[in-house]
C-alpha positions, 0 to 999 in steps of 0.5 A: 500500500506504501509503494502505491502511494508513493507511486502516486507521489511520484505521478504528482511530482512528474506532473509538476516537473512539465507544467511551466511555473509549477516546481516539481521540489514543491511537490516533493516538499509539499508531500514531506519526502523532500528529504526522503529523496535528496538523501536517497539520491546522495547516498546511491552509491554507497547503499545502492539496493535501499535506496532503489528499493525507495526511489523506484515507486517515485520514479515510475510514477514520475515517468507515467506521468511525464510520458502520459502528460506530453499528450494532453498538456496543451489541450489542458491548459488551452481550454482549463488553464485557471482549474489547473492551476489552482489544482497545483496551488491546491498540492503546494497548500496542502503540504504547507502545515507538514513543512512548518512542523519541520521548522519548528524548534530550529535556528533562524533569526535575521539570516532566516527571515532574510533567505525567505525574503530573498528566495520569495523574491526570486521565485516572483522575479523568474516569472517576471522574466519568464513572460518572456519566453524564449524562441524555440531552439531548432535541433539539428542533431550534431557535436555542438547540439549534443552538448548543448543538450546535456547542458540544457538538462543539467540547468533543467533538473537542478531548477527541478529538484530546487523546491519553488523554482520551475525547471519547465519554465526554465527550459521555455527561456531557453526555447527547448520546453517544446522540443523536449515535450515534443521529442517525449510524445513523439518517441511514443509514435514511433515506436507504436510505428515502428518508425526507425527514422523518427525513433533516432532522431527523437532519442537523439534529442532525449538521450543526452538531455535525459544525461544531463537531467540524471547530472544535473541532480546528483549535484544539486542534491549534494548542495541541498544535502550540505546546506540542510547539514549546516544551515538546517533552520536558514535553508528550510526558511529560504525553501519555505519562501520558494514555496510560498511565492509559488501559488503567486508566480502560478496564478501570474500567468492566468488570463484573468480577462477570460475567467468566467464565473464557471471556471472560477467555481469549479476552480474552488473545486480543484483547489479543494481536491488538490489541498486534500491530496497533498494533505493526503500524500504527505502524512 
């Protein structure tokens, strides 16, 4: 029961990883297993066959959901954009009270208050920029694009695992947020197809961005892993200030001119069912 739960933990957190704004480190700490996978992903190495026995059911529910959602994300967000977002405002809510009972009793004072402020900032300001976004990259498959690759999905999953900070909206800055999403769906196809040409291409694309995502988390969990041990009060205050600026930065990118009164009442609704999952996941 455990692993169908955290499997459904990981379903939400892969969700969250392709949604732009949405951060899928919020989800985690959302659901009280930040810490559970920051210090399964640090200690792989040396104690390999438990930390896999905890990582697997995340990971496959994160897959499920990266790979299902890389269908239906456009339509979702076209015809539901306001029901959608406040069903992830709903997960970051529901998972708030879980975090400030972990920062109870520990050392903050001026520099606490200061990382909050700080890390609140930054997540409004990404946004800020991010209604910018970038042009989509075009990819032909060489040397140059290879490496370009594996040092997209390097800054994407840093920007994944950092609670707050969107990794998708990172890579729309960078113009690859549609050609990776793109590239998931489109590896689908051909395999159904058995289509050999686009089989290639599309792995060539995923395969070295999938690379630099698996990089780009070890050394960021190392960073989180040394900032917890050392400044346990001051990071959690600066994690909590990513996590509160989140709804903000969501509901930042919502059309408020197009919202009807039908979609803002069955918005209550997916707020509501989206606070009790994550009241649900994470006890």
């Amino acid at each position: 029961m455990n692993k169908i739960k955290d499997i459904l933990r990981g379903v939400v957190i892969g969700v969250a990883n392709i949604i732009p704004g949405v951060s899928g480190g919020t989800m985690m700490v959302s659901m009280g297993i930040y810490d559970t996978i920051i210090g399964c992903i640090n200690r792989l190495f040396t104690d390999f066959m438990q930390c896999v026995r905890t990582l697997w059911p995340f990971a496959v529910g994160m897959v499920a959901a990266i790979v299902g959602l890389s269908f239906v994300i456009e339509p979702l967000f076209e015809h539901f954009p306001l029901q959608t977002n406040c069903a992830f405002i709903g997960l970051i809510f529901g998972g708030l009270p879980v975090l400030m009972r972990r920062l109870r009793g520990k050392r903050k004072g001026v520099p606490g208050a200061l990382a909050f402020v700080l890390a609140f900032a930054l997540i409004i300001a990404l946004q800020v920029i991010g209604e910018g976004d970038g042009a989509n990259a075009v990819i032909r498959l060489n040397p140059l694009q290879v490496a370009k690759l594996l040092g997209v999905g390097v800054i994407a999953s840093a920007t994944m695992v950092i609670p707050g900070v969107s990794g998708s909206m990172m890579l729309m800055l960078l113009g690859y947020y549609e050609p990776v999403i793109s590239s998931i769906s489109g590896l689908v196809r051909a395999l159904t197809a058995l289509d050999g040409g686009a089989l290639l291409y599309n792995a060539g694309i995923l395969v070295p961005f999938g690379i630099g995502v698996v990089a780009g988390i070890f050394l960021i969990a190392k960073l989180i892993e040394i900032l917890l041990a050392r400044w346990e009060g001051v990071t959690y205050c600066a994690i909590i200030g990513l996590v509160s600026a989140s709804p903000i930065a969501i509901l930042m990118t919502v059309a408020w001119a197009q919202v009807t009164l039908a979609a803002a009442l069955c918005s209550v609704l997916t707020f509501a069912a989206g606070f009790a999952v994550a009241y649900r996941l994470s006890e």
